[in-house]
C-alpha positions in Angstrom: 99.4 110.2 85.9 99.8 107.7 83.0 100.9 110.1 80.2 98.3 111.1 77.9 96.3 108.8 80.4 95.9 111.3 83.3 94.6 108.2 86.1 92.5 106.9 84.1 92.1 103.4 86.1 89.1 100.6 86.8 89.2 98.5 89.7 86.9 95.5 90.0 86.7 95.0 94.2 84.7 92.0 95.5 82.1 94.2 98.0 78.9 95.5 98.2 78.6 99.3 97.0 76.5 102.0 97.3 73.9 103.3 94.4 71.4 106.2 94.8 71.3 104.8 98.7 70.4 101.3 98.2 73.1 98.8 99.0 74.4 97.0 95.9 75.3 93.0 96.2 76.5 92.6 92.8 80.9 93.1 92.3 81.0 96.2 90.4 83.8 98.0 88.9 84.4 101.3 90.0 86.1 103.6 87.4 87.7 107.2 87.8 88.7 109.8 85.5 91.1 112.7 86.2 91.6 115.6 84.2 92.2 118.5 85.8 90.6 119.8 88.8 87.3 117.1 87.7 87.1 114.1 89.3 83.9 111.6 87.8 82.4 107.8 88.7 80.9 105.1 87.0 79.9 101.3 88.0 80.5 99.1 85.4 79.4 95.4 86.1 81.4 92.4 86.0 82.4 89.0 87.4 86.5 89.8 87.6 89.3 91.5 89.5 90.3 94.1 87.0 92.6 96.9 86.9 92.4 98.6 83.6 94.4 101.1 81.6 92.4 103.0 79.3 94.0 104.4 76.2 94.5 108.2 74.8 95.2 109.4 71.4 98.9 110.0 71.8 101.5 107.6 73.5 102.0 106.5 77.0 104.4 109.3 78.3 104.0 111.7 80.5 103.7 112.9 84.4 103.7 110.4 86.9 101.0 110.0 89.5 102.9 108.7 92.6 100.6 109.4 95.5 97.0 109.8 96.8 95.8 112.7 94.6 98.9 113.4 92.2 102.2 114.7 92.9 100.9 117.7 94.8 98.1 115.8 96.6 95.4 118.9 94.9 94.1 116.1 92.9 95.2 117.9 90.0 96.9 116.9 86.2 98.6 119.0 83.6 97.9 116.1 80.9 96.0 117.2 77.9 93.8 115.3 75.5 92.3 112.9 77.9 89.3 110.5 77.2 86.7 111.3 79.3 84.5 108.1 78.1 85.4 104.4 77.6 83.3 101.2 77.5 84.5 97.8 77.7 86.2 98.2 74.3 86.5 101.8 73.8 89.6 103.4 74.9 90.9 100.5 76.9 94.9 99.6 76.2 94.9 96.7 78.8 93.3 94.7 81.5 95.5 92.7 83.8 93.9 90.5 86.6 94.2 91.7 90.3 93.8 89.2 92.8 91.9 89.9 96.3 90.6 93.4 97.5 91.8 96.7 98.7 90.2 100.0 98.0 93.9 101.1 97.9 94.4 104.2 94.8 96.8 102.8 91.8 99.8 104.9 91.6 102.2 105.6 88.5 105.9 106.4 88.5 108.7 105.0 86.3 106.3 103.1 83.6 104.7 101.3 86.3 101.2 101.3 88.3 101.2 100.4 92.0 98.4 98.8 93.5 97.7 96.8 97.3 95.3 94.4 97.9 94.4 91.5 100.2 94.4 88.7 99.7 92.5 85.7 101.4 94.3 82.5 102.2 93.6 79.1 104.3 94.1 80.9 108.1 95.2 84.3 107.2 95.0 86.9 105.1 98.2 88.2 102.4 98.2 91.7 102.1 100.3 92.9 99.1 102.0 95.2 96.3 101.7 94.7 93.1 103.2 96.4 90.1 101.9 96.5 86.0 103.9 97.7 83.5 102.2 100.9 82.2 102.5 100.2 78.5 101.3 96.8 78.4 99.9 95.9 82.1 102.1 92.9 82.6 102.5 92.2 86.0 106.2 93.1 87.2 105.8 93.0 91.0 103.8 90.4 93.5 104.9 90.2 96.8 103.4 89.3 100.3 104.5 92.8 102.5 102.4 91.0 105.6 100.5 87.7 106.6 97.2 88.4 109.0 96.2 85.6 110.9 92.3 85.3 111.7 91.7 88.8 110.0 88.2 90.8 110.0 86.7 93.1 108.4 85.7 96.0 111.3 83.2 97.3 108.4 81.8 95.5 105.0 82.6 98.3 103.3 85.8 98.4 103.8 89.1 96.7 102.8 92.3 95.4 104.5 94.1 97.1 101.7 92.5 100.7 101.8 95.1 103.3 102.2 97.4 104.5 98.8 100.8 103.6 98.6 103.8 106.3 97.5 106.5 105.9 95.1 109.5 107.8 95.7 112.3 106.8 93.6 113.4 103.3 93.9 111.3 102.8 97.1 107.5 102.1 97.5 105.6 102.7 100.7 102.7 100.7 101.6 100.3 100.9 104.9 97.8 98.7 105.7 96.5 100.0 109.3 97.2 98.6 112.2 98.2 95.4 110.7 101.9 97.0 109.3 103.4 99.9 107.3 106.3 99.3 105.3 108.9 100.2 102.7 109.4 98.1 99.5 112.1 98.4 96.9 110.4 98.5 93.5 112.2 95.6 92.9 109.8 94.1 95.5 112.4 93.5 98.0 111.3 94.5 101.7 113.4 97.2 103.1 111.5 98.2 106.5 108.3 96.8 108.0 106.8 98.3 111.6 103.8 97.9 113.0 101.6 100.4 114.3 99.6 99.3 117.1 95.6 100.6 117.7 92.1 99.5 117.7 90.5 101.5 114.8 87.3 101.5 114.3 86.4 101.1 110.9 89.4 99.6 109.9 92.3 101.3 107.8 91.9 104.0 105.5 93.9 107.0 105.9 96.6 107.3 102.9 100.1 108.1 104.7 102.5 111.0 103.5 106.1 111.9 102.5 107.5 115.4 104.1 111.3 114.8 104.0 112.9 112.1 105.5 109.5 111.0 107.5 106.6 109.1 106.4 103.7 110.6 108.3 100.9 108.0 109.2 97.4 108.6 110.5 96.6 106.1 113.5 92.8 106.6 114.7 92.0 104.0 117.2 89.3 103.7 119.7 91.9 103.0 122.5 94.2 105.2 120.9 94.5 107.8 118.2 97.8 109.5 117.0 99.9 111.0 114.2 103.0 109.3 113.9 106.4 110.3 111.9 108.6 107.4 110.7 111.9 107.6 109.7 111.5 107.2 105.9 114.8 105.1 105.7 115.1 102.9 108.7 110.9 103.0 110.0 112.2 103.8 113.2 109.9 106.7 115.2 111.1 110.4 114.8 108.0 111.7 116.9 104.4 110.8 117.7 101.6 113.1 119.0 98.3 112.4 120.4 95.1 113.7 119.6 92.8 114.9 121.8 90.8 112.8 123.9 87.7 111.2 123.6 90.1 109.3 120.8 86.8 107.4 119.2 85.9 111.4 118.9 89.3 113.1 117.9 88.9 112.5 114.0 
């Protein structure tokens, strides 16, 4: 993850949560801790977007954190020396700003996190990537991968900018549903955008995966449902398979 940080990451997302069952109306922050194989939660308050670093005892080196759930996707760190408790003061190195909302997983590789969001506009919705510099969260990247016109929300709870992006070298892949998947240089310059057609249900969500030269994407629709492997160079389709039918039932 973040060195000595080990995903150690808040993000402030302007939505309703859940607490004990009763449905909360208030923004609150949601903050995660990784060390190891333990994975904790706690709802901090505030009136901000927010994506924070929190700081460990020794400097900001170490493994990178490039994908839903680490580098193996086991959810797993070989960091040591960890904080496992922080408060708006305590162990905190930064807090940057993050426009929008997206329940999307920051992501660390090369000094930098990765993060997507949504962003609402007059008519349409921006759905982005954004990059902080590890060390000192100044923003590096902000770019507009897509433009929604007339976008919903299929559920409250959910996001337009759910899924977790990957970073694999000097290219960043990004999937927002049904609404586009793409690949980004980590320069922020757009190398390959598709789009994915289907009516999901509950909107996006599904995290997509690197296995070679294919990104493999997770398309559960209503009308349709499939698993689809993209070319991770060009975007263009190496194979697609259906899942059984009912497809509101295949999941």
């Amino acid at each position: 993850m973040v060195a000595q940080v080990v995903g150690t990451w808040a993000k402030l997302r302007k939505v309703p949560a859940l607490e004990g069952g009763r449905l909360l109306e208030a923004n609150p922050v949601f903050s995660h801790i990784l060390a190891g194989d333990r994975i904790s939660s706690v709802r901090i308050p505030q009136k901000s977007l927010i994506l924070v670093a929190l700081l460990a005892a020794l400097p900001v080196t170490g493994e990178d954190w490039p994908q839903f759930r680490g580098p193996g996707g086991e959810g797993h760190s070989t960091e040591k020396n960890v904080p496992y408790q922080w408060s708006e003061t305590q162990n905190i190195l930064w807090k940057s700003p993050v426009p929008g909302r997206g329940w999307s997983s920051p992501v660390v590789a090369g000094g930098r996190v990765w993060i997507t969001t949504a962003v609402v506009q007059r008519g349409s919705t921006s759905l982005r990537l954004l990059a902080f510099d590890v060390a000192t969260g100044r923003e590096s990247v902000n770019v507009e991968v897509f433009s929604v016109r007339n976008a919903s929300l299929k559920n409250e709870k959910n996001s337009l900018a759910s899924p977790t992006p990957i970073v694999e070298n000097d290219r960043v892949y990004v999937h927002f549903g049904a609404d586009g998947t793409a690949a980004v240089a980590t320069d922020g310059t757009l190398v390959w955008k598709v789009t994915l057609r289907y009516d999901s249900m509950h909107g996006n969500g599904g995290s997509p995966m690197l296995y070679r030269d294919m990104l493999i994407v997770s398309c559960d629709g209503a009308d349709e449902a499939y698993v689809v492997a993209l070319d991770k160079n060009t975007g263009k389709t190496r194979w697609k398979t259906s899942r059984r039918e009912p497809f509101d039932q295949s999941y």
